[in-house]
Backbone as CSV, one residue per row, in Angstrom:
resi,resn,N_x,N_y,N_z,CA_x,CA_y,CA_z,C_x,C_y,C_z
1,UNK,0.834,-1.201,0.000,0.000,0.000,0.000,0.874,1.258,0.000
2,UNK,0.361,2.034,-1.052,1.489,3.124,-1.113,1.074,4.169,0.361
3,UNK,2.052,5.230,1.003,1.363,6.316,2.273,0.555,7.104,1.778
4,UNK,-0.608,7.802,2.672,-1.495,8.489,2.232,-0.826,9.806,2.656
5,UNK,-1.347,10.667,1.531,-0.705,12.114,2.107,-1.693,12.759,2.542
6,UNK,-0.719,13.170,3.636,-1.733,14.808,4.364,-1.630,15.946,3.649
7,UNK,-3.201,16.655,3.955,-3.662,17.845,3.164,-2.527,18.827,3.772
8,UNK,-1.680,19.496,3.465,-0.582,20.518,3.528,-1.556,21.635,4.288
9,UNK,-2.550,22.307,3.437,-3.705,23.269,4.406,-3.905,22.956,5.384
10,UNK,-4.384,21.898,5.690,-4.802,21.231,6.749,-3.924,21.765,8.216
11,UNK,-2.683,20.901,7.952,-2.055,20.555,8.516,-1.030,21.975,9.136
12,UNK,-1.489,22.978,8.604,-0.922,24.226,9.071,-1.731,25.122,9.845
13,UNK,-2.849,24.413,9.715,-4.280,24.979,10.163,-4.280,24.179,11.565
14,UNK,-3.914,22.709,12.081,-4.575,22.000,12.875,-3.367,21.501,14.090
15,UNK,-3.851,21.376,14.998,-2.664,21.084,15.572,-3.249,19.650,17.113
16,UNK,-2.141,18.870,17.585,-2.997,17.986,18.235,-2.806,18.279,19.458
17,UNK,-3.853,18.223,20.854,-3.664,18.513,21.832,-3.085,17.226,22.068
18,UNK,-2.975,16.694,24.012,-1.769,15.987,24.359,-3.025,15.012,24.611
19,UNK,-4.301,15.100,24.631,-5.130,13.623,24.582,-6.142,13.260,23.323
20,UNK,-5.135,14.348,22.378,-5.666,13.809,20.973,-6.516,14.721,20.205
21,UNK,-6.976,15.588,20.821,-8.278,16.726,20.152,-7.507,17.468,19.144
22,UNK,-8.373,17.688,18.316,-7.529,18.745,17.077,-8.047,20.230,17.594
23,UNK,-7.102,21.051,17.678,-7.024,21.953,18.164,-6.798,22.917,16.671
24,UNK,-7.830,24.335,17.006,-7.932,25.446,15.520,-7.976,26.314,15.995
25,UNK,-7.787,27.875,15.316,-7.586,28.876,15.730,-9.156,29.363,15.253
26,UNK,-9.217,30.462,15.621,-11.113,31.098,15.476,-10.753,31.993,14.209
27,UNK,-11.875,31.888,13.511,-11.876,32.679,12.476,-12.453,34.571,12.295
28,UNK,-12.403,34.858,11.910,-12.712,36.462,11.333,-12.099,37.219,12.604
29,UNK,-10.706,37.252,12.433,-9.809,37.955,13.308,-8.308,38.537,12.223
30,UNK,-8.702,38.762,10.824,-7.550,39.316,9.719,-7.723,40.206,9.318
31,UNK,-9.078,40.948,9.156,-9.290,42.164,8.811,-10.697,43.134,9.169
32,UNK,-10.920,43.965,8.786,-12.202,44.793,9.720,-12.298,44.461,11.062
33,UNK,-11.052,44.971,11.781,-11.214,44.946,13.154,-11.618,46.130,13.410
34,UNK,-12.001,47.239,13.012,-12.225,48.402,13.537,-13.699,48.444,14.340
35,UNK,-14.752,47.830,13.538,-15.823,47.399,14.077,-16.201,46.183,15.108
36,UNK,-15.240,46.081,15.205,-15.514,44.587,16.236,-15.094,45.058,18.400
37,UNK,-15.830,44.533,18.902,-15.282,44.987,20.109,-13.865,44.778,20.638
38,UNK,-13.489,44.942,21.664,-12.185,45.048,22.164,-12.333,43.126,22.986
39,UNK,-13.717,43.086,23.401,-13.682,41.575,23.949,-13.671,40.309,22.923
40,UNK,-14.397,41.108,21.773,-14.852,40.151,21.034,-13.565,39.589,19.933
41,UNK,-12.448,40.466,19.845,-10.922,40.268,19.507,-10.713,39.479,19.945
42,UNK,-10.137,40.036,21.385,-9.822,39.048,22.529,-10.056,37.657,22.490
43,UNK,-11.458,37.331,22.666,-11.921,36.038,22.447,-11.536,35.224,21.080
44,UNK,-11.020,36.196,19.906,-10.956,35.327,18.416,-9.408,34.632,18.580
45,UNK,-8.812,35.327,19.735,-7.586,34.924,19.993,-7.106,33.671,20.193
46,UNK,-7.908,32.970,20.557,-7.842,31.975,21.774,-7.699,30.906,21.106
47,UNK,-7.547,29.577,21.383,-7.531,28.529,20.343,-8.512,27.265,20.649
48,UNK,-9.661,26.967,19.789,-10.741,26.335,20.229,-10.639,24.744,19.813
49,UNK,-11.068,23.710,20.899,-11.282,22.441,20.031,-12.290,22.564,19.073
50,UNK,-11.619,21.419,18.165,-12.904,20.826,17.083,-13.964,20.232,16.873
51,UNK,-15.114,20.699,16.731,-16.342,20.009,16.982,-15.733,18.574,16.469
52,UNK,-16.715,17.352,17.425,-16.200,16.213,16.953,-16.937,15.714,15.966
53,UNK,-18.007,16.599,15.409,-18.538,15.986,13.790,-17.540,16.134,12.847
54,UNK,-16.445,17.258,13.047,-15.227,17.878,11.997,-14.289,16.907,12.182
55,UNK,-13.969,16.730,13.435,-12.734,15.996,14.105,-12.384,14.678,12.901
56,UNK,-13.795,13.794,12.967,-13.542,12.233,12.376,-12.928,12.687,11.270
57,UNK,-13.659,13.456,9.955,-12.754,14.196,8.749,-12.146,14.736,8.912
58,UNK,-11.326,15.209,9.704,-10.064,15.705,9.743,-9.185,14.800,10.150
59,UNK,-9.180,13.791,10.838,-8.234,12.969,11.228,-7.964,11.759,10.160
60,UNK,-8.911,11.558,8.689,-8.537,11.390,7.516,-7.938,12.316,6.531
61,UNK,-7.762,13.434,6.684,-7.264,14.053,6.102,-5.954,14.266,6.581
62,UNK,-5.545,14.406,7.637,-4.814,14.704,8.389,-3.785,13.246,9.407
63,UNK,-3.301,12.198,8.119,-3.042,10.811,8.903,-2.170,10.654,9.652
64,UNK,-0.913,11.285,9.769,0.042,11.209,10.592,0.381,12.503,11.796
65,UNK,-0.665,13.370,11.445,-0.480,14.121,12.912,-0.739,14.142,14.103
């Protein structure tokens, strides 16, 4: 069986916590911050687990991380 490759996007995007969860950063935090609150930044900061409906497809996409 030849190795399956991981999605390169993916894999710059995802990262694994230490009991396995794929861990992502929050989205709409790159531009038009002027309108957004000072908490609501704050919070895009942070780094959220992956719903585990995403998780199963991502951890095929994503085989050796």
């Amino acid at each position: 069986m030849p190795k399956v490759k991981t999605s390169r996007a993916a894999a710059k995007r995802f990262k694994v916590s230490g009991s396995g969860k794929l861990i992502r950063n929050k989205a709409y935090k790159s531009h038009i911050l002027t309108k957004k609150s000072t908490k609501r930044k704050r919070n895009l900061r942070k780094d959220i687990v992956t719903d585990s409906t995403n998780s199963k497809v991502m951890k095929k996409i994503l085989p050796y991380l």
